[in-house]
N, C-alpha and C positions, 0 to 999 in steps of 0.2 A: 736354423741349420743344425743346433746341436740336436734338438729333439727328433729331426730326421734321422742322424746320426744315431743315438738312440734305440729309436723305432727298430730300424735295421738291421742292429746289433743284438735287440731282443728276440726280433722275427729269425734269425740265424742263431740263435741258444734254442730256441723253441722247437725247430726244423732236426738241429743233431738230436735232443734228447728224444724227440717221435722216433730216428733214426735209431738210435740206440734200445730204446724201447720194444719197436717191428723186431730187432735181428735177436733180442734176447729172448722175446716172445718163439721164435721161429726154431729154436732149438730142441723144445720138448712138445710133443705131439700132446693132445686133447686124448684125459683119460689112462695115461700112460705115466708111471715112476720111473723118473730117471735111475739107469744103471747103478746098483751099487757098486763097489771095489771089494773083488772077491778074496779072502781071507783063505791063505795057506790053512789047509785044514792037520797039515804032519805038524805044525808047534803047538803042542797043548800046553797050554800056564802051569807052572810050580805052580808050588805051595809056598805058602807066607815062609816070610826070615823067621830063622828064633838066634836067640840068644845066650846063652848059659850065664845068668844073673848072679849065680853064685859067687861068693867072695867080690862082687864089686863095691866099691865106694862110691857115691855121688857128690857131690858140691854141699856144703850144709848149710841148714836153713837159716835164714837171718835171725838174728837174733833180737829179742823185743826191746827198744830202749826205751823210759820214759820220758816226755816230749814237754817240756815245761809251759806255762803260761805263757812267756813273752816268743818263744820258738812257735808255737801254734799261731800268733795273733801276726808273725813277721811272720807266717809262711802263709798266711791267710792274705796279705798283701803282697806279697811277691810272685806276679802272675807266673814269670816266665823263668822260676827256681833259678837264676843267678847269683843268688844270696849280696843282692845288690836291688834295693828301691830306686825307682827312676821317680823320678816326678810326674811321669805320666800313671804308673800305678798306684801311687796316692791320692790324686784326684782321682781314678775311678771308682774310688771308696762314696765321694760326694756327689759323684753323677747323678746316680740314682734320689736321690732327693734333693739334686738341682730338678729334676724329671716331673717332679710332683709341686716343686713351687712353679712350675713355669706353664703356666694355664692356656697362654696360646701357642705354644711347641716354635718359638721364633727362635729358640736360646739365647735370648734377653731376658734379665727377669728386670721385672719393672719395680717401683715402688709398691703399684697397687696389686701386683702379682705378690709379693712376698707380704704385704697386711693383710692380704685374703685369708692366710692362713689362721693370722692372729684375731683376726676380726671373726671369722668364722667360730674359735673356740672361745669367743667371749658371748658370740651368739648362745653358743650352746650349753654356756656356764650362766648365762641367767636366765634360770628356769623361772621369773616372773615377770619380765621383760620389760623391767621399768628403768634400763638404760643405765643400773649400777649396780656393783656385785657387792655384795654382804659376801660377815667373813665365810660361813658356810657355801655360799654359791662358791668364792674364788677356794674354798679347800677341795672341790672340787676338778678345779686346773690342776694338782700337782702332780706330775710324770709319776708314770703305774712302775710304780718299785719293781724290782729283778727278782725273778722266782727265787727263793733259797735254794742250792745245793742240797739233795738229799743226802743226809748222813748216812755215811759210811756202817754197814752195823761189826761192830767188834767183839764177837763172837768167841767166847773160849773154848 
């Protein structure tokens, strides 16, 4: 019964829009631009505004403040300038490498999702593969130090 109902209801949407369709067709002839709207030909356009700039004053520029280290690194977590961290803006600092331990995209990470990482870079710290890192294989685990700051040059 409903699908009759249905049926029916589509076959009468389908009917108006052919209807709509024939009477909108039926207005402009084959070959033929519809009428434009004839433009008064006695207003002709000015000419652009001016202005006499002379002696005005504007609004002045802001002014450069220096922006310290901890202001940068809190304005670098506070998505939404409130000068207030929510909890939800600090965790999305760890998303992104929650993103990278979570190898089958479930947003669980497992035991063997977060040892892949470690196992992986033990793989690749023993370069003779006999299942134990000498000290020189593991001086090669140690996190790649921060570029130095280039110095300032102090120029007389």
């Amino acid at each position: 019964m409903v699908r009759a109902l249905l049926g029916g209801l589509a076959a009468l949407m389908l009917c108006a829009a052919g209807v709509f369709w024939w009477q909108g067709r039926a207005e402009t002839r084959e070959g033929t631009a519809p009428p434009l709207p004839v433009a008064d030909a006695a207003i002709a356009p000015e000419g652009l505004p001016s202005a006499d700039i002379e002696g005005l004053t504007g609004v002045a520029p802001p002014e450069a403040t220096s922006v310290g280290k901890e202001t940068r690194r809190f304005n670098l977590v506070d998505k939404d300038r409130d000068n207030r961290i929510s909890r939800t803006e600090m965790l999305s600092l760890r998303a992104s490498a929650f993103r990278k331990l979570d190898k089958d995209g479930n947003n669980l990470l497992t035991f063997e999702e977060w040892a892949y990482v470690t196992v992986d870079k033990f793989k690749s710290a023993d370069g003779n593969g006999d299942l134990f890192l000498t000290r020189e294989e593991f001086a090669t685990t140690r996190p790649k130090a921060a570029p130095k700051p280039k110095q300032k040059c102090s120029c007389k």
